[in-house]
N, C-alpha and C positions, 0 to 999 in steps of 0.2 A: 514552585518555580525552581530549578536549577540551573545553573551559571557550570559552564563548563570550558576552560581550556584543557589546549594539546589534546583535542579531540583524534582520535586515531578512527578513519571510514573510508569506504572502498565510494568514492564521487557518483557511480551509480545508483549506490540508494538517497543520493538526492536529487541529482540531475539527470536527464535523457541525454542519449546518446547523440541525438540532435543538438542538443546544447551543448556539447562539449564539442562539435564540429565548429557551429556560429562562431563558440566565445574563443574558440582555437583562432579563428579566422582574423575576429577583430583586435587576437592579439593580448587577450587576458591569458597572464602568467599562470596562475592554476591551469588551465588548458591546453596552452601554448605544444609542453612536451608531451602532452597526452597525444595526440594526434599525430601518426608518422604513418608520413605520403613516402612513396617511390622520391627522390631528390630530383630524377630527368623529366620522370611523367607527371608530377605531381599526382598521379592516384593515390587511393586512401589503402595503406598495408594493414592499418588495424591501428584501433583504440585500447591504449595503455590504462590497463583499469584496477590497478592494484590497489594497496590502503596508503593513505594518502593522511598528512596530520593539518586537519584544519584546523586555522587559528583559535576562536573561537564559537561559543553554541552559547546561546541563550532558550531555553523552553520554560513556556508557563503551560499550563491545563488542568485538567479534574479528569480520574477517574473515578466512576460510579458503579458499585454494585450491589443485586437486590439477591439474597438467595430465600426462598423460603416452603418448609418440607411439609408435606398434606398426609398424613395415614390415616385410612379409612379404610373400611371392611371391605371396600373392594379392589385396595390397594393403593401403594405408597407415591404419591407425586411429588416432584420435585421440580420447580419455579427456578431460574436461575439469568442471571439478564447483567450484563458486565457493558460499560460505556464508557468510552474514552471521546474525551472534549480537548482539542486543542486551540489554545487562546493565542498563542504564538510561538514560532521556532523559527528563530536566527543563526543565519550560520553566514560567517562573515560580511556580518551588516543586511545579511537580506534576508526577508519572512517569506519562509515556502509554503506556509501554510494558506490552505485551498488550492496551489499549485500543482500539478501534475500527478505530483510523485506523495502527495502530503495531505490526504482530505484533513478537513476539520475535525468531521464526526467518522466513528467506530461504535458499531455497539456489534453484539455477540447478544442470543437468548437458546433457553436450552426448557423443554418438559421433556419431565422422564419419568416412566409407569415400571411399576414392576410391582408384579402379581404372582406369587408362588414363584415356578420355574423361571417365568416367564418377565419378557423386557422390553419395553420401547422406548425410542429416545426420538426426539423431532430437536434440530438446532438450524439454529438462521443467523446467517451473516449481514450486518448490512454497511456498506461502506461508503461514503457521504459523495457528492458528485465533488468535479474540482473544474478549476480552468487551468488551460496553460498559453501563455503566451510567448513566442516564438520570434526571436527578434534576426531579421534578417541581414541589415545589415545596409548601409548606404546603395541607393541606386546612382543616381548622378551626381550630388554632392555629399560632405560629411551631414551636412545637415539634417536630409530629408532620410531619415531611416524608416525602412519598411516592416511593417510587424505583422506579423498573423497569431489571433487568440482563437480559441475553441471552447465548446466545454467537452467536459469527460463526464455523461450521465453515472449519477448513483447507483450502485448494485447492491441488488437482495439476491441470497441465496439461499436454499433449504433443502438441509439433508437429512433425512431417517432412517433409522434401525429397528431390527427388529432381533432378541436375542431368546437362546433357549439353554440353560444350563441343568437338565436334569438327566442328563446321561454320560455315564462314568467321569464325572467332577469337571465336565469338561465345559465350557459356556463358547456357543457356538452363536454368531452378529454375523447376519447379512443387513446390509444397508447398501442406499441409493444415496451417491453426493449426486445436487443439484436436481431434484429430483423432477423440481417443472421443467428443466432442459429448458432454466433463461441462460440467454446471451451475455457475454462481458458485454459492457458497453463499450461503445466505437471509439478508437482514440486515433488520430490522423497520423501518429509518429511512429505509432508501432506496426508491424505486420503481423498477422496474424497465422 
């Protein structure tokens, strides 16, 4: 667990850009000067996204990692698989986690061969699905606020190499990122 003030972070890497319009609109102080409209037209001139000191952060979680090395006569493998669990993270009284910008789960895994010259590496990303919900803001009265949530599907990713270092001391890796050509998943706020 770590308790943190006088955080110093740029508001992007925890909120969308969407959010910082809504919370501009309804007038939260964090947001407020971030957003500068034209004064006549009120059009959007650009979002002020510099580092910013927020008050405070609260994080709990677990990381996990397994390594472990295989030599055999037909060559050396090596296991490696690293996982980040987050239990919660507050940042000015609110928990982002599962939100947007915040999965829960992280994990990372990696086999890797290497025989004489020769080298291959297989590693896979995967990173937990999340929701976000998007708060509109009053239609007819303060009361009746309108929301829109989503989810943001989970991604796996897998990328490989393949290396050859026996010609004049030099080690030569071609590899494929993303090699099955999967898609980010679909998130409503961003364009792609």
């Amino acid at each position: 667990k770590f308790e943190r003030q006088d955080m110093l972070t740029q508001l992007s890497d925890i909120y969308s850009y969407s959010t910082f319009l809504s919370e501009a609109a309804d007038g939260n102080e964090l947001f407020v000067d971030r957003v500068v409209r034209n004064s006549s037209t009120g059009e959007l001139l650009y979002i002020l996204d510099d580092y910013s000191n927020v008050t405070e952060g609260d994080y709990s979680g677990f990381d996990f990692g397994f390594a472990y090395a295989l030599d055999t006569q037909w060559g050396d493998f090596d296991f490696i698989t690293n996982s980040t669990y987050i239990r919660y993270y507050e940042l000015d009284g609110g928990d982002v986690v599962g939100g947007r910008l915040t999965p829960e789960w992280r994990h990372t895994a990696s086999i890797n061969y290497d025989y004489g010259d020769w080298g291959a590496s297989l590693f896979g990303v995967y990173i937990d699905g999340r929701t976000f919900t998007y708060r509109y803001g009053s239609i007819f009265t303060d009361e009746d606020i309108l929301y829109y949530a989503y989810d943001v599907d989970e991604q796996i990713v897998l990328n490989a190499s393949v290396s050859y270092e026996g010609l004049w001391d030099t080690k030569i890796t071609v590899g494929v990122n993303n090699f099955l050509d999967t898609d980010p998943p679909a998130d409503a706020w961003e364009a792609s």
